[in-house]
C-alpha positions in Angstrom: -14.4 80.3 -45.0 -14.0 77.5 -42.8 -16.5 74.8 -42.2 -17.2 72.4 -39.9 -14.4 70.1 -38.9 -13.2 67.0 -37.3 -15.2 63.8 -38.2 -17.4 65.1 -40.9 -19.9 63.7 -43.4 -18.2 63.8 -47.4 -19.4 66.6 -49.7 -22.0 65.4 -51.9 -22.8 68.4 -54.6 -21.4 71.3 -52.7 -22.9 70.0 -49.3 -22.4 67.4 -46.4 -25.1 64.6 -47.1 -26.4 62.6 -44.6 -29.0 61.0 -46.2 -26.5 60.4 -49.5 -24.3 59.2 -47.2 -26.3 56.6 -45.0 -27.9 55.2 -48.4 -24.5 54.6 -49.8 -23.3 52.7 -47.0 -26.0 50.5 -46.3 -25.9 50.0 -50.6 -22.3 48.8 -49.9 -22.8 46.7 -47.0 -25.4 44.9 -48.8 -23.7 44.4 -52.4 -21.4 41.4 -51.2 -24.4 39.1 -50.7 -27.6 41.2 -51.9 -27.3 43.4 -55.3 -30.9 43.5 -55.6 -31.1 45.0 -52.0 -27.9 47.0 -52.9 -30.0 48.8 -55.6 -33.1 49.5 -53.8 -31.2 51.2 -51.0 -29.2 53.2 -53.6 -32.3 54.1 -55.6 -34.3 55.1 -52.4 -35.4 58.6 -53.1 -36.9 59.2 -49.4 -33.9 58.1 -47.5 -35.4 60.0 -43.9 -38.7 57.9 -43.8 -37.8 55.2 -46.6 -34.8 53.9 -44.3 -36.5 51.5 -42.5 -37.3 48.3 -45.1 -33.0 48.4 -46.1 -32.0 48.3 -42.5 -34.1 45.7 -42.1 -32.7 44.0 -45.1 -29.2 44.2 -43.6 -30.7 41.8 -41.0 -32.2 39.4 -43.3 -29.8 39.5 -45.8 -27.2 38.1 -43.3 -29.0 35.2 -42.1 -28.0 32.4 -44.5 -24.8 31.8 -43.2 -21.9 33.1 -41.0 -20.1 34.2 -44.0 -23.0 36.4 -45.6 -23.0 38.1 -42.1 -19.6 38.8 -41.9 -19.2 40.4 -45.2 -22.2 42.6 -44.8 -20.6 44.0 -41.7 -17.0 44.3 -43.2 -18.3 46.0 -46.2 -20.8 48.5 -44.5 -17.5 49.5 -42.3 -15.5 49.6 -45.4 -17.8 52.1 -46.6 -17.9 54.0 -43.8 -14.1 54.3 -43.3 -14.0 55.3 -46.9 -16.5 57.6 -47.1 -16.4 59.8 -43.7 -13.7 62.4 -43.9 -11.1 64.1 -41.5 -10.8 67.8 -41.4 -8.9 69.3 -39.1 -9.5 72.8 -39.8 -12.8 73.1 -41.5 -11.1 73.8 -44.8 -9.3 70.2 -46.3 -11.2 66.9 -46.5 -8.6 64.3 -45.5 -8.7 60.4 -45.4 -10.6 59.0 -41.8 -7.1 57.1 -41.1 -5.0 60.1 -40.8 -7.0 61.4 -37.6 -5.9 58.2 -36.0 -2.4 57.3 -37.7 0.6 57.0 -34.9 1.5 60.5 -33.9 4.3 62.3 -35.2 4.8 64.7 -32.6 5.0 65.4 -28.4 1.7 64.3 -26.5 -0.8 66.7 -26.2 -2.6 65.1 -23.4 -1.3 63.2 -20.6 -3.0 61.2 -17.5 -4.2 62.1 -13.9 -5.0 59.5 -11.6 -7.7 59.4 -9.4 -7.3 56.8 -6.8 -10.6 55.6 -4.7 -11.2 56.1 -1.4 -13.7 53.5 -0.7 -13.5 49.6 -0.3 -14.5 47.7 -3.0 -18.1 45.8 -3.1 -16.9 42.5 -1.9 -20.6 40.8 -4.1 -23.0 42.1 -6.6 -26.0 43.9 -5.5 -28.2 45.7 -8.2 -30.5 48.6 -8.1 -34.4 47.9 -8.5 -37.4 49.5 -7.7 -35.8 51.3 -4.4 -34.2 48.4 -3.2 -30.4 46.7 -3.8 -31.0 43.2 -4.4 -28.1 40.8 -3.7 -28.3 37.2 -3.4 -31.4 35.1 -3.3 -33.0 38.3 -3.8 -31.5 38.8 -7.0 -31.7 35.2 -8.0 -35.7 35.7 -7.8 -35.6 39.1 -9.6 -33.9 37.1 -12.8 -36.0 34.5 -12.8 -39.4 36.5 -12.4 -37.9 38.9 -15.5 -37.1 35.0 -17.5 -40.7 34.0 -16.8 -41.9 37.6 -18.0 -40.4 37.2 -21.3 -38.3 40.6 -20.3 -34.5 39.2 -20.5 -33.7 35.8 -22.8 -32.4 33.0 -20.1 -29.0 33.2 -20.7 -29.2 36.6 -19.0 -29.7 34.7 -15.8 -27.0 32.3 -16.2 -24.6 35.0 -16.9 -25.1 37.2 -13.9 -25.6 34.2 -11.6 -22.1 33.3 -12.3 -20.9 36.6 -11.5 -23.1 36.1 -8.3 -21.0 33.2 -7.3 -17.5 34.5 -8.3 -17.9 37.7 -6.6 -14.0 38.4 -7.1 -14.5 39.2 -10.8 -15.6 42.2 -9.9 -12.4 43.5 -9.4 -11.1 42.8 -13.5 -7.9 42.7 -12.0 -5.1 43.5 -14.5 -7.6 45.2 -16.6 -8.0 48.8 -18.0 -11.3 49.4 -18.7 -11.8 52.5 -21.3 -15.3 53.9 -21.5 -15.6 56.3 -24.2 -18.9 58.3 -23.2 -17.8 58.5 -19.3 -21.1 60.1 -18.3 -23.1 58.4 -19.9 -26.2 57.2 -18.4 -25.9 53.4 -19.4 -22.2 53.5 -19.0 -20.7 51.1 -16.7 -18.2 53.6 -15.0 -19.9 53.9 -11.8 -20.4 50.1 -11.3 -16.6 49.4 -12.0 -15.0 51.9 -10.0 -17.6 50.6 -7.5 -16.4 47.2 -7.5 -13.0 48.5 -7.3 -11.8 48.2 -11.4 -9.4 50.7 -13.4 -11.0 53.0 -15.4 -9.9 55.5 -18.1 -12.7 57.3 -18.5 -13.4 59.6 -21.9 -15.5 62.2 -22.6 -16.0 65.9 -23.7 -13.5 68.4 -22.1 -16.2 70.4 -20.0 -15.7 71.6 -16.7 -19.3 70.7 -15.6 -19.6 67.2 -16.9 -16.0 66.8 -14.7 -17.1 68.3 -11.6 -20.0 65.8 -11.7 -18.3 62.8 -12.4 -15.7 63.2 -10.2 -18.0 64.4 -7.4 -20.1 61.1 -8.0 -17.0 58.6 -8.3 -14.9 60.4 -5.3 -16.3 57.9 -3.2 -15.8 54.4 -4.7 -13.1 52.3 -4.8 -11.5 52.2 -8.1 -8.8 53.9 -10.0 -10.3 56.7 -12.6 -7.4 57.8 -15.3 -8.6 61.1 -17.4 -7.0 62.5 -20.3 -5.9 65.9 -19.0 -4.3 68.9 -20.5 -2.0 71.3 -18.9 -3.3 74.7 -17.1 -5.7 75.0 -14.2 -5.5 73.6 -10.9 -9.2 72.5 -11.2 -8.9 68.9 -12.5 -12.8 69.3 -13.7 -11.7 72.6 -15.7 -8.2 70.5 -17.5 -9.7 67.0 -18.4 -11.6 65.4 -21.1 -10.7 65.0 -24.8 -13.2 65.3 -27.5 -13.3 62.3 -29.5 -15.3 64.2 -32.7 -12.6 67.0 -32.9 -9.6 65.9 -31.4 -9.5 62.1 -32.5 -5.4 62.2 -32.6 -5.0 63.1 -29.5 -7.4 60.7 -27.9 -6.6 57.4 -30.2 -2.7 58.3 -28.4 -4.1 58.4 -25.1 -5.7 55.2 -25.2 -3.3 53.7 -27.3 -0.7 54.7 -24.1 -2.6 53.1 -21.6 -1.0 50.2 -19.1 -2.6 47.0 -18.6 -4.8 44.6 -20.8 -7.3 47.4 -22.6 -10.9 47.0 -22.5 -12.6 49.5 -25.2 -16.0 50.3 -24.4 -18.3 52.2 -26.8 -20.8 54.1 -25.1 -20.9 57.2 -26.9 -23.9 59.1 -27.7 -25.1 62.5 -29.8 -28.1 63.7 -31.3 -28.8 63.8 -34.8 -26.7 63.5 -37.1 -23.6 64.2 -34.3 -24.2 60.3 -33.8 -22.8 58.9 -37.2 -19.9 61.3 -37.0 -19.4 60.2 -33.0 -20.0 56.8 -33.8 -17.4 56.9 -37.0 -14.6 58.3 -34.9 -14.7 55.9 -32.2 -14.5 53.0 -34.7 -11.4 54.8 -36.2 -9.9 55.0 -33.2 -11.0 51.1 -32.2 -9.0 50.0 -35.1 -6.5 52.1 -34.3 -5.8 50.7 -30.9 -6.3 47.3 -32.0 -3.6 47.7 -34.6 -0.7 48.8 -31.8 -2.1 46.5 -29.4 -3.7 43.6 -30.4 -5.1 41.9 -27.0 -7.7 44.8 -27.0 -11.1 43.7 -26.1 -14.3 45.2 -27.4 -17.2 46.4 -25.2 -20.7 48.0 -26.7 -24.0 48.1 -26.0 -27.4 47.6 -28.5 -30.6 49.6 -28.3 -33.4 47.6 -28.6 -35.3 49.9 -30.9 -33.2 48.1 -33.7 -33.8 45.1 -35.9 -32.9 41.7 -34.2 -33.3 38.1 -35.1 -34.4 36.7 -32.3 -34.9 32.7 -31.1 -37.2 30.6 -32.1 -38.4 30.4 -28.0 -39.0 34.2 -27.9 -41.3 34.1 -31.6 -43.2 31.0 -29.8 -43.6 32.9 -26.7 -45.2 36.2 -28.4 -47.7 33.5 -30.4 -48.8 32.1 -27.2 -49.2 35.5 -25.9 -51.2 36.9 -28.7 -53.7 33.9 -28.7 -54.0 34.3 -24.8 -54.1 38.3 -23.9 -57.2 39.9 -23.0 -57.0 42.4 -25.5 -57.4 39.6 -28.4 -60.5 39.0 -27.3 -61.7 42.2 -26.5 -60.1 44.7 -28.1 -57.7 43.9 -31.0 -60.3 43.1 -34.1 -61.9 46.6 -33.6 -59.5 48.6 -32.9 -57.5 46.9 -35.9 -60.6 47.2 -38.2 -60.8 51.0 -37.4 -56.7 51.0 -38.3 -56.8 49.7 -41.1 -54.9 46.9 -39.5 -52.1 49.3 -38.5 -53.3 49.0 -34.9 -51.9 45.6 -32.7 -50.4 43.3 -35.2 -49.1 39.6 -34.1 -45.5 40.4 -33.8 -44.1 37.6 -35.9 -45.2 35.4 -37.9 -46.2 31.5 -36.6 -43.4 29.4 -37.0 -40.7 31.0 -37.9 -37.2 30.2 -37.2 -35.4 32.3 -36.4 -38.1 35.3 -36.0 -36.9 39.1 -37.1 -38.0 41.4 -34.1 -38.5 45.3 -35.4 -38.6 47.4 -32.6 -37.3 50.3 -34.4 -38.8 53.9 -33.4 -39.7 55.7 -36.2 -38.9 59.2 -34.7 -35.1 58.0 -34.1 -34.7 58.5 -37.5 -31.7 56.8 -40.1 -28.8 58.8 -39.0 -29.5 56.9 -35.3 -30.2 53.6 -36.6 -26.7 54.1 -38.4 -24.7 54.9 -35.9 -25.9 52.2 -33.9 -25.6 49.9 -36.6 -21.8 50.8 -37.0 -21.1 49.0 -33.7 -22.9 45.8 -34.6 -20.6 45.7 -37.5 -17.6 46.0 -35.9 -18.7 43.4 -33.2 -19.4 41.3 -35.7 -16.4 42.1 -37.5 -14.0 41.7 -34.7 -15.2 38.6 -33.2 -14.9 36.8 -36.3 -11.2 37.8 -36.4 -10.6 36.5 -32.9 -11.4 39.7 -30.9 -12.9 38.9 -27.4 -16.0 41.3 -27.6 -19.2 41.8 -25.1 -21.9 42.9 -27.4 -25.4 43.1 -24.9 -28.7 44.5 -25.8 -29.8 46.7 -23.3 -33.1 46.9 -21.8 -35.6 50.1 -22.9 -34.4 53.0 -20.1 -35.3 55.9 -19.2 -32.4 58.0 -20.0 -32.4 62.0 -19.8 -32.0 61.4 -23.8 -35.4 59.1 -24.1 -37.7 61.2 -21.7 -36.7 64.5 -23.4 -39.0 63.4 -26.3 -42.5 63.5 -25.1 -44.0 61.0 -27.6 -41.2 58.1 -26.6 -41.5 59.3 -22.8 -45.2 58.6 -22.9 -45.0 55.5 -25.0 -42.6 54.3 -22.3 -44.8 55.1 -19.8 -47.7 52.7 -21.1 -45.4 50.0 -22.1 -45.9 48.0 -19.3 -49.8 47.6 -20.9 -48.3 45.7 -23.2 -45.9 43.2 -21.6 -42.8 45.5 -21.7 -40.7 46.5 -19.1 -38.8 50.0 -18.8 -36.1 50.0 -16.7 -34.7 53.1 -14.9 -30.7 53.8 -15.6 -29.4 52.7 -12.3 -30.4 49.2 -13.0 -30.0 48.7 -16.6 -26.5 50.6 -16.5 -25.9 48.0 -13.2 -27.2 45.0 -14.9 -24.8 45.8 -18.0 -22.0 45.9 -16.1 -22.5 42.9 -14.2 -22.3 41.2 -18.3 -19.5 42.8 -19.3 -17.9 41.0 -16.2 -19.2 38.2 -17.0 -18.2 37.8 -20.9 -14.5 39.1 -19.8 -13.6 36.6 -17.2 -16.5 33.8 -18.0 -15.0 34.2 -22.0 -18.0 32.4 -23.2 -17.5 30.7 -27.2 -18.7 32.5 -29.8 -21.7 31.1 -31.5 -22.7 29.6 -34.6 -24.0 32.9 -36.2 -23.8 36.7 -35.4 -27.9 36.6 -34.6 -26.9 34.2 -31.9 -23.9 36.2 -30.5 -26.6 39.5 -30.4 -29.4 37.7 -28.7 -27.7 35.5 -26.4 -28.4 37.3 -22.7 -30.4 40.1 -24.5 -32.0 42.2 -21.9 -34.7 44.0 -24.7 -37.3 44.4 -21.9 -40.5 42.8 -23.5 -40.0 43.8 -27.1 -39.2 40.0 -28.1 -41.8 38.3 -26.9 -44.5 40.5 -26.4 -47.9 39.6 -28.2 -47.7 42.6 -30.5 -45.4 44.1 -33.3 -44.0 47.1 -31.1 -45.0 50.0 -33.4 -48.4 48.9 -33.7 -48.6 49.1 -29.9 -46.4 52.0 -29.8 -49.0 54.8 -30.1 -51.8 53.1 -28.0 -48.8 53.0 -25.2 -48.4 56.4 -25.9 -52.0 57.3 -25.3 -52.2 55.2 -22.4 -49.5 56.7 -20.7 -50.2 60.1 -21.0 -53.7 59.3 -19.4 -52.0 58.2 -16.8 -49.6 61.0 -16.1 -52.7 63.0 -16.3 
């Protein structure tokens, strides 16, 4: 009888593991430059609420030097690219690389163009708070989220170039492939906005098409889809799904005229992430293997485990010392915790400081998948791959305020020093750095932490006074009193 297919987890005793596989790849990523850690993850018998300490450990592990960083990524994607498995009919377990090797066969999917009919944004304007701010407008908005400890300052520098060369906009020459085309922090309405070619990716289904189309029918860029023959509704004949039918979609892209941007914006619940994530890293590698120029494009939660700047851990020590609530609140309500309640988020001094922001109810499966792309950033840029790697701000997304606990949490965050940002400015203000990091081409830096934090948009989390998950739950209660 046949199972499930396409990108699937390996059979571990008769079944598809996740939790045997995520502990074995985080084991191999670590064994290059941590066996100790190595064994600990491997010998975790509570993988779905142990997870947390070993992902950390990636982080940590990987701070010595450049080279300990590197491996840790290359061997975690080593792992998964040995370990996920292809099936293409539910029955046989195949090797990852033949979903993606160079088709044998006629092309199952071709490409519909759908030219805009608007005129392009001749500057850069950004959604906030009801308002588009452009200009001096705009120049005050970064600096009042700099001075708020919401973005790191080289956020500022990179969209205030893009302010003053308002013809990058345009990423002329440039296809832009965003994998995850309705996806809420996507970039696809900001580029076809501003007048850019897009090939935009994402699950054949008619009512995620009509939608998309109906929102971009307006703007001024070019929107290629990977369409099948049939109907003479567009909506009802495009999409490919990356999870089932990787082939066909590693050709498409791989067919596409002009430079190739990659972007990785894909998202799925569950354990649907890993396998997601796992395919579109198959099919990066893929690409980048025919065509070599390909540039990389993602975008980092900041529920994750950062190291962040000295400046952000000095910041969030002057903050603790000064808030109200030290003085008033924090020793009782961390005596009646047990000290679980509003802990100093790092410790004094420390150079550079590791930021866990991670929400517990995400779960490993998420926090793999996510950590995936850092690897392959990581991976990439060290072998010469131009890559945009941002952390995105905490945003409201349909996906975040579908989970009442995180929805509350989000709503009380702003108690706390954090900002939550709603998805037509975040999604805006990511955009605006990918523009930036493909025409600005800034070096790399001297470590992967560096590359990760540098114009990190993490909304508070850095800097505020308070380890987030001790906060977490107070933000929670907060606001849901206020919704009330």
């Amino acid at each position: 009888m046949a199972g499930e297919r396409g990108v699937v987890f390996p059979q571990v005793d008769g079944r598809r593991s996740t939790s045997s596989t995520g502990r074995a790849v985080v084991a191999d990523a670590l064994r290059p430059v941590d066996p100790v850690g190595a064994t600990a993850a491997q010998r975790e018998t509570n993988w779905r609420s142990g997870y947390l300490g070993h992902f950390r450990r990636l982080v940590e592990a990987g701070l010595p030097s450049y080279g300990d960083a590197r491996s840790i990524a290359e061997a975690g994607l080593a792992s998964v690219h040995e370990r996920m498995r292809w099936s293409p009919d539910g029955v046989d377990d195949r090797p990852l690389a033949e979903a993606v090797a160079e088709p044998s066969g006629p092309a199952t999917v071709g490409t519909e163009t759908v030219g805009g009919t608007g005129r392009p944004d001749t500057a850069l304007t950004i959604p906030y708070r009801g308002h588009r701010l452009a200009g001096d407008d705009l120049r005050r908005q970064l600096d009042t989220w700099v001075a708020g400890g919401v973005v790191e300052p080289g956020l500022r520098e990179a969209v205030t170039r893009v302010l003053e060369n308002p013809e990058w906009l345009r990423l002329e020459g440039r296809t832009l492939v965003v994998l995850g085309a309705a996806a809420e922090m996507g970039p696809l309405r900001s580029l076809l906005r501003w007048g850019a070619t897009v090939a935009g990716v994402d699950l054949p289904r008619r009512d995620l098409w009509h939608r998309l189309l109906d929102d971009t029918s307006g703007l001024a860029g070019r929107l290629l889809l990977p369409v099948r023959a049939g109907s003479d509704d567009l909506a009802a004949r495009a999409g490919v799904d990356l999870l089932h039918d990787l082939p066909s979609a590693t050709a498409w892209v791989a067919g596409l005229d002009g430079s190739l941007v990659l972007g990785n914006y894909v998202y799925a619940d569950g354990a649907t992430n890993v396998r997601v994530s796992a395919a579109v890293d198959a099919l990066t590698e893929a690409v980048r293997g025919r065509r070599s120029d390909t540039a990389l494009s993602f975008l980092a939660t900041p529920t994750d485990v950062f190291a962040v700047p000295s400046e952000a851990v000095e910041a969030s020590v002057d903050s603790y010392a000064h808030r109200r609530t030290s003085k008033v609140l924090r020793v009782p309500l961390r005596t009646l915790s047990g000290g679980r309640l509003l802990r100093r988020n790092y410790v004094p001094g420390v150079d550079p400081g590791v930021n866990d922001s991670v929400v517990l109810q995400q779960g490993p499966n998420y926090l793999l998948a996510k950590r995936v792309q850092r690897w392959r950033a990581t991976a990439a840029r060290a072998s010469g791959t131009m890559v945009s790697f941002k952390v995105a701000p905490p945003t409201r997304t349909r996906s975040v305020v579908k989970n009442r606990a995180l929805a509350a949490a989000y709503s009380g965050a702003h108690r706390f020093g954090v900002e939550v940002f709603e998805p037509g400015t975040a999604n805006t203000l990511m955009a605006a750095l990918l523009v930036h990091d493909l025409m600005a081409r800034p070096p790399a830096q001297d470590h992967p932490w560096q590359d990760e934090a540098w114009a990190a948009a993490h909304g508070g989390l850095w800097r505020c006074a308070y380890d987030p998950r001790s906060a977490l739950g107070l933000a929670a209660l907060l606001g849901a009193a206020s919704a009330r």
